[in-house]
LOKEVO-69932 format. One record per residue (C-alpha): z, y, x; residue in one letter. Coordinates in steps of 0.2 Angstrom, whole numbers, padded with zeros to 4 digits, always signed. Layout:
<recs>
ZYXa/...
</recs>
This chain:
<recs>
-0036+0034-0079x/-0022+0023-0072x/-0023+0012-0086x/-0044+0013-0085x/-0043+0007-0068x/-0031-0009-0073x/-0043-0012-0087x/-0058-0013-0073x/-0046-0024-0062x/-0044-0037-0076x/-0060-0037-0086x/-0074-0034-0072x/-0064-0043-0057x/-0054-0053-0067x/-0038-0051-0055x/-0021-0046-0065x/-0013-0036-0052x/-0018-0023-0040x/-0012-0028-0021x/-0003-0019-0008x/-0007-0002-0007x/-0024-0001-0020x/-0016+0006-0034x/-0010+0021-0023x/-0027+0022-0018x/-0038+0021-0030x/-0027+0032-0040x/-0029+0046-0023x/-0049+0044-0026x/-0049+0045-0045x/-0039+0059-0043x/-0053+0068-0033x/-0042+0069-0017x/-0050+0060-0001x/-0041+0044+0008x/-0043+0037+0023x/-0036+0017+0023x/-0032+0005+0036x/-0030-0011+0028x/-0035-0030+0036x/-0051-0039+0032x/-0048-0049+0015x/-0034-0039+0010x/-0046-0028-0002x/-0053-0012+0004x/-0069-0013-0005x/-0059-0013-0023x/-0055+0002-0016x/-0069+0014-0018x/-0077+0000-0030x/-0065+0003-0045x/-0066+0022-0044x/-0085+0023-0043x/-0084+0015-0060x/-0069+0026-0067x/-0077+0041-0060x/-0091+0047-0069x/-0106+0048-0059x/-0113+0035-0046x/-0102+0028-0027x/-0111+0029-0012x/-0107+0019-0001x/-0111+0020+0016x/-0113+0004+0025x/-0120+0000+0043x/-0129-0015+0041x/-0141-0023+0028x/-0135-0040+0025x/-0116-0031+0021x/-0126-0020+0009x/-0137-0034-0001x/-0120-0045+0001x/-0111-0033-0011x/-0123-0031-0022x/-0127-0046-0026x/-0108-0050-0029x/-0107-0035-0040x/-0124-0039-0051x/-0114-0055-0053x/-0098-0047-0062x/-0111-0037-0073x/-0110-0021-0063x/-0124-0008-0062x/-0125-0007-0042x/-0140-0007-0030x/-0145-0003-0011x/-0158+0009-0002x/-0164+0001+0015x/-0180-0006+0024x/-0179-0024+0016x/-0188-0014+0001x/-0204-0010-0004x/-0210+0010-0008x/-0211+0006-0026x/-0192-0002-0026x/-0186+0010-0017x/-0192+0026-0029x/-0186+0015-0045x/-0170+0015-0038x/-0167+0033-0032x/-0174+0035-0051x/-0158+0026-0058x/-0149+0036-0047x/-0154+0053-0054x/-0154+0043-0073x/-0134+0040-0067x/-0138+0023-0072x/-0129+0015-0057x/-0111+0014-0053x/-0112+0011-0034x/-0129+0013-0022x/-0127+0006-0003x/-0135+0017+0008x/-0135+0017+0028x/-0129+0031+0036x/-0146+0035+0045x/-0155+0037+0028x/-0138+0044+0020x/-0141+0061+0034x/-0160+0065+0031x/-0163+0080+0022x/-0173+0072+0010x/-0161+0060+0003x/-0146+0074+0004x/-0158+0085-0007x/-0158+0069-0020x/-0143+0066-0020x/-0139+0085-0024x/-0148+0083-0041x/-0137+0067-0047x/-0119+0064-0052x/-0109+0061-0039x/-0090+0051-0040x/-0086+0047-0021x/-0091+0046-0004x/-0087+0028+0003x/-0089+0027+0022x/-0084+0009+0027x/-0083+0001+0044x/-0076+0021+0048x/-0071+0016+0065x/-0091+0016+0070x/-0086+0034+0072x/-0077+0032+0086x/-0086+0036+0106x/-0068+0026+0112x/-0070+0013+0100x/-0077-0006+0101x/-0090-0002+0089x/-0096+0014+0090x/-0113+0021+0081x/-0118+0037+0084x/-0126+0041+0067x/-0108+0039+0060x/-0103+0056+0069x/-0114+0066+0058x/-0108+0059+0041x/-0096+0076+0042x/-0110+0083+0033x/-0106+0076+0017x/-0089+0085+0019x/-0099+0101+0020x/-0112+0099+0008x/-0101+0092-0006x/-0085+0099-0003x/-0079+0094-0021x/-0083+0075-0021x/-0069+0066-0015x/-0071+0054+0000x/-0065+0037+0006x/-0064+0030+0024x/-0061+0013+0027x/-0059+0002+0040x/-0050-0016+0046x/-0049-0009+0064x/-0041+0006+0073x/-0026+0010+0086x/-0019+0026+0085x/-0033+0034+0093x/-0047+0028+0084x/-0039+0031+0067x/-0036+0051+0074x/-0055+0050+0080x/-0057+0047+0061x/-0048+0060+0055x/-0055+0074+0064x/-0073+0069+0066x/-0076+0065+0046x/-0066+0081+0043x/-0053+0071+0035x/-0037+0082+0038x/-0031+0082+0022x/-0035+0067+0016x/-0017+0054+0013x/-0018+0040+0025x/-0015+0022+0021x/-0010+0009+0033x/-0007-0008+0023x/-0002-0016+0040x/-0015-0028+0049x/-0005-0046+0048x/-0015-0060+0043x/-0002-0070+0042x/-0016-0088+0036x/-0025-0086+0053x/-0017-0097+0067x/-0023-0088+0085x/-0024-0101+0098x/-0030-0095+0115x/-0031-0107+0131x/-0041-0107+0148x/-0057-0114+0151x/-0053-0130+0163x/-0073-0132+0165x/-0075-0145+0147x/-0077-0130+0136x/-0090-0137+0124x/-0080-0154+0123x/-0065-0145+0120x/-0074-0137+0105x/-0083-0149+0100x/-0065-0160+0099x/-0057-0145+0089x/-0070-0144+0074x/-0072-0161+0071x/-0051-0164+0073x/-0047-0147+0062x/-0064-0143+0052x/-0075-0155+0051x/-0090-0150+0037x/-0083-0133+0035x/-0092-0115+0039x/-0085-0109+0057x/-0093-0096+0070x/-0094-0098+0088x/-0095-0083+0097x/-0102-0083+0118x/-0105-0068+0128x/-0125-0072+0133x/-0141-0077+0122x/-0142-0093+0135x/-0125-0099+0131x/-0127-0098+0112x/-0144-0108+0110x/-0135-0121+0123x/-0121-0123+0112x/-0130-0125+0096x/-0141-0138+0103x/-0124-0147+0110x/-0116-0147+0094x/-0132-0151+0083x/-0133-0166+0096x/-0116-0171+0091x/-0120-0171+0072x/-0114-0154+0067x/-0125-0142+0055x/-0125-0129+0071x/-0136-0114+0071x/-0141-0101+0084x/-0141-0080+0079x/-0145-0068+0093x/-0156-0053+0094x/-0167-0063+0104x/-0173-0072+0091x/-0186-0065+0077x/-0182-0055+0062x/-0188-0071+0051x/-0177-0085+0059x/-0164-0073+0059x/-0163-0069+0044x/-0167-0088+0038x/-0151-0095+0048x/-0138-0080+0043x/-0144-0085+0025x/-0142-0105+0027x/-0123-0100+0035x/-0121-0089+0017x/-0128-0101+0004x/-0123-0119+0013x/-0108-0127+0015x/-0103-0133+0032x/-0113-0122+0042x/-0108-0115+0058x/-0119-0099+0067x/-0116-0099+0086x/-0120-0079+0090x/-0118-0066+0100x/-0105-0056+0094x/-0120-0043+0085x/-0117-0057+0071x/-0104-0055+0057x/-0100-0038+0056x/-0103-0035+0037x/-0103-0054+0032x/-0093-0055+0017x/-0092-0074+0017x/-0072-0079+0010x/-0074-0098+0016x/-0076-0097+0036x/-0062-0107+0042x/-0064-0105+0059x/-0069-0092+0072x/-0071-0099+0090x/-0073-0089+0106x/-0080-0098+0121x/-0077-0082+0131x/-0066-0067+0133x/-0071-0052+0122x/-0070-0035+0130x/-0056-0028+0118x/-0044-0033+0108x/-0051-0024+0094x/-0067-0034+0096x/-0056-0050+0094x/-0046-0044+0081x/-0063-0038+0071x/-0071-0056+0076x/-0057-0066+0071x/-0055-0060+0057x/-0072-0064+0048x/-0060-0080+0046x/-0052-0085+0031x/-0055-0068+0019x/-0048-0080+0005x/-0033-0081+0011x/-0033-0099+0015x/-0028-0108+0032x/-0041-0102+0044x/-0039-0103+0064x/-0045-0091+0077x/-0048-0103+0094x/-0054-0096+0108x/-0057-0104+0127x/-0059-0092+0143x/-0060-0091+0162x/-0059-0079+0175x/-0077-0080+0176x/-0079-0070+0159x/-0068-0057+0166x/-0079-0054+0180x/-0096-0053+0170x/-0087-0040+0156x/-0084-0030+0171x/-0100-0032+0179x/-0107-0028+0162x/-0097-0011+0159x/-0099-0005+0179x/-0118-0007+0174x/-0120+0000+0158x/-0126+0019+0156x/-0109+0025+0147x/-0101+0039+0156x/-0086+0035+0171x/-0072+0043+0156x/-0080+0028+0143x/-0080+0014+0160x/-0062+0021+0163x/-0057+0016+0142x/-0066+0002+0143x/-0057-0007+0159x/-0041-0005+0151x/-0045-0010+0135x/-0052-0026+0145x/-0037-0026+0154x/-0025-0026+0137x/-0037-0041+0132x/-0033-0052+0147x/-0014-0048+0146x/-0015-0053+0127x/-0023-0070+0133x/-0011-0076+0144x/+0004-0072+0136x/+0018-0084+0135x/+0026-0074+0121x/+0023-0072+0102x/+0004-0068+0099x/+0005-0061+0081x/+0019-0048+0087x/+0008-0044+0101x/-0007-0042+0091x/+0002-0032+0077x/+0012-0020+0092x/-0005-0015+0099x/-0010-0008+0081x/+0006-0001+0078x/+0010-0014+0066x/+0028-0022+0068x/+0032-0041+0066x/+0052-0044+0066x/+0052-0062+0070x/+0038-0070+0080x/+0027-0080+0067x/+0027-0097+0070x/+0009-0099+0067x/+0001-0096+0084x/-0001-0110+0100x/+0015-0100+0107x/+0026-0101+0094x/+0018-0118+0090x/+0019-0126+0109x/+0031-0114+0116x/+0026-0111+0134x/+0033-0116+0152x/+0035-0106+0164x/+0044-0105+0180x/+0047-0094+0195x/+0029-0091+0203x/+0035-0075+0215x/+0035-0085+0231x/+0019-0091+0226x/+0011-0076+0222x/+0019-0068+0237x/+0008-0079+0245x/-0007-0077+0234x/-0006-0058+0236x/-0004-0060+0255x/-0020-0071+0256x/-0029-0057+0249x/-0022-0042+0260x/-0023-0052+0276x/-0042-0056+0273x/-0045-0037+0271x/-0047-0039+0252x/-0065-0044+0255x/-0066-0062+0246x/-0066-0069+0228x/-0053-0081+0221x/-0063-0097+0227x/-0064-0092+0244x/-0044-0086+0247x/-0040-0103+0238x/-0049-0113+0252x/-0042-0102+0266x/-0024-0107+0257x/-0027-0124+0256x/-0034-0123+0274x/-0049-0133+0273x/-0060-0135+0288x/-0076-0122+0286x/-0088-0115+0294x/-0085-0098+0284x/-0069-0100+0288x/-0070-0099+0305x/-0083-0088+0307x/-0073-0074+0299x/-0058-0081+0311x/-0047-0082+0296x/-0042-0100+0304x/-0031-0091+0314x/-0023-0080+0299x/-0002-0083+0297x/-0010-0087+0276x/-0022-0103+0282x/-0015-0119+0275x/+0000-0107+0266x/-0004-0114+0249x/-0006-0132+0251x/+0007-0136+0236x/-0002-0132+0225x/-0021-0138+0221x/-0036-0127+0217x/-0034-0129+0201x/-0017-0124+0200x/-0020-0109+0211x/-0034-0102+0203x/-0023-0101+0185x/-0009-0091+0199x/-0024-0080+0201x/-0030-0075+0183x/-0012-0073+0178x/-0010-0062+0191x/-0028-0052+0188x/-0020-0051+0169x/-0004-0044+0175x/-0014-0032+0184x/-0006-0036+0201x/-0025-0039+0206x/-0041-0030+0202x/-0058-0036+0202x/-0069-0028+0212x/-0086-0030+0201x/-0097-0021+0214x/-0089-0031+0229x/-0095-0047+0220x/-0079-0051+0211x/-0068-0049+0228x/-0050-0044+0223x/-0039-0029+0229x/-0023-0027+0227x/-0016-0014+0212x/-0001-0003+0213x/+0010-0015+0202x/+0009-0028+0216x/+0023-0021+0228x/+0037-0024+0220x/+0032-0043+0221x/+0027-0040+0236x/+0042-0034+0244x/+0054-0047+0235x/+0058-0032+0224x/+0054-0043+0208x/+0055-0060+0199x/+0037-0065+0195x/+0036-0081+0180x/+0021-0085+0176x/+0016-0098+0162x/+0013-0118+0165x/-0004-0124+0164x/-0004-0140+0151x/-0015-0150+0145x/-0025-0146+0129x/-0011-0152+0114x/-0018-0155+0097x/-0005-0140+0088x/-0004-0150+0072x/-0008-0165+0065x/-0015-0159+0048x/-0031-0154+0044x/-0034-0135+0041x/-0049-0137+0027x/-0045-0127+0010x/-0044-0147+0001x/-0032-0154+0012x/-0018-0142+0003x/-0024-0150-0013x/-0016-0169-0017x/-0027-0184-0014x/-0030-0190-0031x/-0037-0172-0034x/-0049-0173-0021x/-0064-0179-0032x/-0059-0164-0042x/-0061-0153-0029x/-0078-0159-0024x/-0086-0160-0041x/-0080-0141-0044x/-0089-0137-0026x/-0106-0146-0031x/-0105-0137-0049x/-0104-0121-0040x/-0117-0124-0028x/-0129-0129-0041x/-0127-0113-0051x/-0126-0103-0035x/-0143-0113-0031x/-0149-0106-0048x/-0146-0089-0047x/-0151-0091-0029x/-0135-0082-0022x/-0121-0091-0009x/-0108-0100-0019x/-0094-0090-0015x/-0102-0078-0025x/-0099-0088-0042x/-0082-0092-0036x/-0070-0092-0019x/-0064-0107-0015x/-0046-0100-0023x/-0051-0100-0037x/-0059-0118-0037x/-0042-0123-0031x/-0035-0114-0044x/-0044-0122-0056x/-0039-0137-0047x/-0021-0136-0049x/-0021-0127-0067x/-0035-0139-0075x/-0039-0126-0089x/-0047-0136-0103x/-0052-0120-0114x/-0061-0101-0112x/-0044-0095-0113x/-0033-0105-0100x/-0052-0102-0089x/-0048-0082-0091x/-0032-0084-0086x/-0036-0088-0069x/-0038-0076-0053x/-0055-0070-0049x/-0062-0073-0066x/-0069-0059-0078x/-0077-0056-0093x/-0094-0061-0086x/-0090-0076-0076x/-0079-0083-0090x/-0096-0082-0100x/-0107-0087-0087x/-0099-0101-0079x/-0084-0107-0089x/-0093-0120-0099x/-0101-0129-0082x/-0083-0131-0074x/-0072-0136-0091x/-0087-0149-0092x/-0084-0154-0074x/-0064-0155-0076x/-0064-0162-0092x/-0073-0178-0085x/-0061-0179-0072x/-0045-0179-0082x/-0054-0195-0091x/-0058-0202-0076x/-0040-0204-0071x/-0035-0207-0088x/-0046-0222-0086x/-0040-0226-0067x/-0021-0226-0075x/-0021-0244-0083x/-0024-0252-0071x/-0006-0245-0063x/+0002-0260-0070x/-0009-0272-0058x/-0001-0263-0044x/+0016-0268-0053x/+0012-0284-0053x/+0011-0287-0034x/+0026-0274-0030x/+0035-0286-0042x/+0029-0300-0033x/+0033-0293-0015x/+0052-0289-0021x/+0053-0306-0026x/+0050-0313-0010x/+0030-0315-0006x/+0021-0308+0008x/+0004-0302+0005x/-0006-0318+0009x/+0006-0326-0003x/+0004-0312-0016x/-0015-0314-0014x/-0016-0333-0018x/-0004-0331-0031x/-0015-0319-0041x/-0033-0323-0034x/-0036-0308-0028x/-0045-0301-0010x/-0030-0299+0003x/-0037-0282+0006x/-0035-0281-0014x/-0016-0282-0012x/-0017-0273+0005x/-0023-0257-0006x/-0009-0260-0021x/+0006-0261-0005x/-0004-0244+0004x/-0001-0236-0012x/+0017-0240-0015x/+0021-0235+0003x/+0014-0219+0001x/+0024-0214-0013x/+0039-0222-0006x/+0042-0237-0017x/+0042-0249-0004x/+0045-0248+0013x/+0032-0254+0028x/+0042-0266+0036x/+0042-0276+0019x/+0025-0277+0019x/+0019-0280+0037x/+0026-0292+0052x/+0023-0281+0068x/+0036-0277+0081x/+0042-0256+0080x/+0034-0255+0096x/+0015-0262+0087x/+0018-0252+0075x/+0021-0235+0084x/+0007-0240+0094x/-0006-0240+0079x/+0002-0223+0071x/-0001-0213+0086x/-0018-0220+0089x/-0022-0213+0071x/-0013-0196+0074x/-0022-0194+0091x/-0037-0204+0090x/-0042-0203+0070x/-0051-0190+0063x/-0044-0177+0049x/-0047-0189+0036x/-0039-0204+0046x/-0053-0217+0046x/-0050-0236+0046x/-0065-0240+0057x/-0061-0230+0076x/-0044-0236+0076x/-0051-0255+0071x/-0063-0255+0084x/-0050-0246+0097x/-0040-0260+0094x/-0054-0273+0096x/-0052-0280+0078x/-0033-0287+0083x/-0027-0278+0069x/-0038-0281+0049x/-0041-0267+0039x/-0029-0270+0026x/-0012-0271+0039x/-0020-0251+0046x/-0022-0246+0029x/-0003-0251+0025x/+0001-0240+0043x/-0009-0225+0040x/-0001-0224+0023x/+0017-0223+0031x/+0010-0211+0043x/+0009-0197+0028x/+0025-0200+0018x/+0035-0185+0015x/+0050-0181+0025x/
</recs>
């Protein structure tokens, strides 16, 4: 069976190699033992159950709890050639009973079904009367009352543990601590299934976190068009309101920006999550209701513009980033003003005071996370479980490492404010009684008088109202939601208090750009392979067009890249390569050779005229300058500017043989590209920054020093 499995791996999937722990796994379930498995988004899971449903005889179901994640899968299987089909409300009665006939025929190798159809009696009876190989509940933490997540139809899936005690089951899931994954366990009746925890690093994603200074949407709008300009993102806000505010911003700045909310109707819905699967570039703004299920490989970014309520949710959010492995970045912007509406928002929900009392903490572990000054990945990974040795270098700590200094006078003072004032007031209020600004408020309550009025005046309001969110995350102060957001004082504060304890909180700085390379999936690919790159995209798009499916489907942009760096010119080399099967290789090879073949005569082409660019390197080392090299050979100046661009680039010449600026010009212009330019370094902003001091060909000769290796 081992060796059947492998065999379905390579042929049908086209991947040479199992990963991690999905041999062990699929090997448990082809075994006809049940598993339960822990393993981070894009690391594999659904080859999981999906390889034994084929090796098994009999049909997978698969339980899944939403429709797009459903028709998704299928549609990607139907692509490899596999027998696979859903049961759910996007079809019609005659659809429907052709499929549960293929499934009593065993004519299908996986069915999608959600767990509220899966639990009638009716479709339990059908399924009684055809072959059964597996169980698959995805998502399983939906099973769990503590969880982020949690769907109460999940808790009756135990049935299928009593009404098919021989099948072998499956539950899977990205996210869990400790006490969700036990919650698993016991409530699928999963006690003697073999747990499998792959670990939940992923290690492509780069977490940045940093407060909200009251220019949120710039500072987003400034991150996509510096780090992912044209690529698929999703932005994330807490309220309906925000989202189609923020989508209309970022349309209005150029961007392909969509709304998704339940707000808006089935229809429109369903029209803009489909643009965001099948176009490139597209970014959904949404309420956090969107993603879960979306199995699109290419987002490269998730952006929060306010705080999520646990760190499960951010770590489910973030993670619909980068499922292909590539660079990706999880960016998110907050204010204490976010922690104030989560809390109103739990203290008026109908959940019972046991689920407020989980949920406040799990809030609570979410504003400590954010204002860490420490390792985020470690943090992340240690609240899972998980274990990182070193810290990652891939987060805005690691990256920027953080200030801090000795803030326990100052929150002496802070916490004071708050006590002497009867712990009564919000933080905008104790700031102005600390500054000791002259108000009517003020004096009405008599607080003029207090020892605390005017005690804070060395810092501004600013400043003093990052000493109170830090101190909120540290849970020295709570938030009184009923009071209106007034702040108590928590147990942990005394030691502070009493001098007992050194307090350092973290610098507030201004926004820095973390690197000065672009994060899209091309720029890991060399310039001169750029075209390349874009003509394999367009190729995919149109077949993905064709058979009206998103292009990811055909391929994931690993293996375009792939395809990029190995420039297969046969079926064979095209077989070789990861993500490529049997049917694809006969589907789709012939289309990309095509495309690549053209490019490899197109630079064939390009090459001859190398000796051009000779001539005016020989010229320069013979003692011309460019004006002189230009008159020499009757060529444009910015002719001769391009040849020198290219020779400093890979190191031939060096710039100040080329151009006569000063050290101090020339820095100048390079940090107006690295701060100022866009990912793709155009000639025109920094031009026009300077007022046209500087031509064209002199920048191009400075950007192209600005990327010449180390």
């Amino acid at each position: 069976m081992e060796d059947k499995a492998l065999h379905i791996l390579n042929s049908t999937f086209g991947y040479s190699e199992f990963r991690d722990q999905q041999q062990a796994i699929i090997a448990q379930l082809i075994d006809g033992r049940d598993a339960v498995v822990l393993m981070p988004t894009g690391g594999g899971k659904s080859l999981c159950y999906q390889i034994p449903a084929m090796a098994r005889a009999g049909v997978g179901i698969i339980v899944s709890p939403l429709i797009a994640l459903m028709q998704d899968q299928v549609a990607a299987l139907k692509q490899l050639g596999v027998s696979a089909a859903f049961l759910n409300s996007t079809l019609d009665a005659a659809s429907a009973r052709e499929v549960e006939q293929q499934l009593l025929r065993g004519e299908l190798d996986m069915l999608y079904v959600a767990p509220e159809r899966l639990t009638t009696e009716r479709f339990l009876n059908l399924l009684e009367r055809a072959p059964i190989a597996l169980f698959a509940i995805d998502e399983a933490h939906c099973v769990s009352q503590w969880g982020h997540d949690f769907r109460p139809e999940y808790i009756q899936l135990s049935i299928l543990h009593e009404r098919f005690p021989a099948i072998p089951r499956i539950a899977l899931t990205a996210t869990a601590d400790a006490p969700t994954r036990k919650e698993i366990i016991q409530r699928l009746a999963l006690e003697n299934a073999e747990l499998f925890v792959s670990g939940f690093d992923r290690p492509n994603i780069r977490y940045s976190i940093s407060q909200n200074q009251g220019n949120a949407k710039e500072q987003l709008l400034r991150f996509i068009l510096n780090e992912h300009e044209n690529d698929a993102g999703i932005v994330y806000c807490l309220s309906r309101k925000k989202v189609e505010q923020i989508a209309a911003w970022l349309s209005s700045k150029g961007l392909n920006a969509l709304p998704y909310h339940a707000g808006l109707s089935a229809p429109i819905r369903q029209q803009h999550q489909s643009r965001f699967l099948s176009e490139d570039g597209v970014i959904i703004v949404a309420t956090i209701a969107f993603g879960m299920g979306i199995d699109k490989p290419d987002v490269r970014f998730v952006a929060h513009l306010n705080l999520p309520k646990s760190i499960e949710s951010y770590y489910q959010e973030t993670g619909r980033a980068g499922r292909d492995g590539l660079p990706s970045d999880a960016w998110m912007m907050y204010g204490l003003q976010d922690v104030i509406m989560l809390k109103q928002m739990m203290e008026t929900s109908d959940a019972d005071e046991a689920h407020k009392r989980v949920e406040r903490h799990k809030l609570q572990s979410m504003l400590g996370f954010s204002e860490l000054t420490t390792c985020r990945r470690q943090a992340l990974l240690k609240y899972f479980d998980d274990h990182l040795e070193q810290p990652c270098g891939n987060c805005d700590t690691c990256l920027v490492p953080v200030e801090t200094w000795d803030a326990t006078v100052v929150a002496q003072k802070a916490l004071s404010c708050v006590y002497k004032t009867n712990q009564r007031f919000g933080v905008t209020y104790l700031i102005d009684v600390m500054l000791g600004k002259d108000m009517a408020r003020i004096k009405q309550f008599g607080h003029d008088q207090l020892s605390v009025y005017g005690i804070g005046k060395e810092l501004d309001a600013k400043q003093w109202n990052s000493v109170y969110r830090q101190l909120i995350a540290r849970n020295l102060l709570s938030v009184d939601v009923e009071g209106h957001g007034n702040l108590r004082l928590t147990e942990q504060c005394r030691p502070v208090l009493r001098g007992e304890e050194t307090l350092h909180l973290r610098k507030e700085s201004k926004q820095i750009k973390l690197t000065q390379r672009g994060r899209k999936a091309y720029n890991t690919v060399k310039d001169t392979e750029k075209a390349l790159w874009e003509a394999l995209r367009a190729c995919r798009k149109t077949l993905a067009d064709e058979s009206n499916v998103p292009p990811y489907v055909i391929f994931h942009d690993a293996t375009l890249m792939e395809m990029v760096e190995r420039q297969p010119q046969n079926h064979d080399q095209f077989s070789r390569m990861s993500g490529v099967g049997e049917k694809k290789l006969e589907a789709y090879a012939d289309e990309f050779l095509k495309v690549i073949r053209e490019h490899i005569d197109t630079v064939a082409n390009a090459t001859s005229s190398s000796d051009t660019v000779e001539e005016t390197l020989s010229l320069l080392r013979s003692g011309m300058n460019a004006e002189a090299i230009a008159a020499h050979r009757n060529l444009k100046l910015t002719t001769i500017h391009t040849h020198l661009a290219k020779a400093i680039e890979t190191g031939e010449v060096e710039l100040q043989q080329v151009i006569e600026l000063s050290e101090k010009e020339i820095k100048t212009i390079q940090n107006a590209f690295l701060n100022f330019g866009d990912e793709d370094r155009k000639l025109k902003p920094i031009h026009e920054a300077f007022e046209g001091a500087y031509d064209y060909g002199l920048l191009q000769c400075i950007r192209a020093s600005i990327d010449i290796p180390a």
